[in-house]
N, C-alpha and C positions, 0 to 999 in steps of 0.2 A: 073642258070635256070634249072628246070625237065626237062627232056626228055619227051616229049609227051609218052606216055600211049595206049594202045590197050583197046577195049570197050570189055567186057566180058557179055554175055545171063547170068542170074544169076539164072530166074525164070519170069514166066507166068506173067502176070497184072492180070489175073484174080483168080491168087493164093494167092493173099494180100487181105484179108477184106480189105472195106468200114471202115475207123478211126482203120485200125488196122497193123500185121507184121507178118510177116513173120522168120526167120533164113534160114540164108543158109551162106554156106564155099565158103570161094572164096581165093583161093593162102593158104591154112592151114589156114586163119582166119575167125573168126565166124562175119559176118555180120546181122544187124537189117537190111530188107527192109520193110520199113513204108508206109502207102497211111493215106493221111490228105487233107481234103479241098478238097481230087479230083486230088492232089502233091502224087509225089514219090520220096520219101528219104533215105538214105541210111550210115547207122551209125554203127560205133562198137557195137558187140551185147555184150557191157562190162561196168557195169555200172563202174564209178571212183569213185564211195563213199562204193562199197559194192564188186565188182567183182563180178556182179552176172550178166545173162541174160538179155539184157534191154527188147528183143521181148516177153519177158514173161509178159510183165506190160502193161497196158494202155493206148492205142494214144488217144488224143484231140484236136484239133485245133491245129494243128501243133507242140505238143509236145508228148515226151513218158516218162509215168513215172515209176520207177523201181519198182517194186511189191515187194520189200524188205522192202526200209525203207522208201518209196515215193518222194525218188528225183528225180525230173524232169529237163527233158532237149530238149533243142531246135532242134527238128529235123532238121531243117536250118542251124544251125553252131556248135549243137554239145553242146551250151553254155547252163550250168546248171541254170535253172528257178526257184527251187525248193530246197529247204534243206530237206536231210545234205549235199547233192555235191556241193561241192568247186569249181573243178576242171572240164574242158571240155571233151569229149568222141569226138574222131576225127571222120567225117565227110566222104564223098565220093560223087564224082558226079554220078548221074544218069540221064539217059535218057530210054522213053519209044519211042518204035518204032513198032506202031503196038500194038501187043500182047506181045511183048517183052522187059524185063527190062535190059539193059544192066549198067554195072557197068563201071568206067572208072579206070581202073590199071593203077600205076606207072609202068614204063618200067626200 
């Protein structure tokens, strides 16, 4: 079993467009923070088909797609929706509290 995790402020809620992301570093890694639906999500900002930026591509109903080569992937689990990605982009919990996005870190 993990070791419960400390919550980290990563950035503002009102820094994230309305279906859009954000980037920011958290612990040396580069993090997508996404708003979909009105949801805050929080994903490697890597895509697994390309290595490239996922916060640079387009959110939609709960997905973002890589401005590369258009694989999309499930802001929820990470799991790719769209081709050419095979493979998933790990995930992260978030919570909003306030004005405040916090990320949930591995301890």
């Amino acid at each position: 079993m993990k070791a419960a995790g400390r919550a980290v402020r990563v950035c503002a809620l009102t820094q994230i467009p309305q279906e859009g992301s954000l980037r920011v570093e958290v612990g040396g890694r580069p993090v997508c923070i996404a708003r979909s639906n009105g949801e805050v999500f929080a994903i490697l900002d890597r895509c697994s088909h390309a290595d490239v930026a996922l916060s640079e591509g387009d959110v939609d109903n709960g997905t973002i797609e890589c401005w590369l080569h258009g694989s999309r992937f499930d802001l929820r689990t990470g799991a790719p929706t769209g081709l050419p990605a095979i493979r998933p982009v790990p995930t992260f919990p978030v919570t909003v509290e306030g004005d405040d996005v916090l990320l949930q870190m591995e301890s």
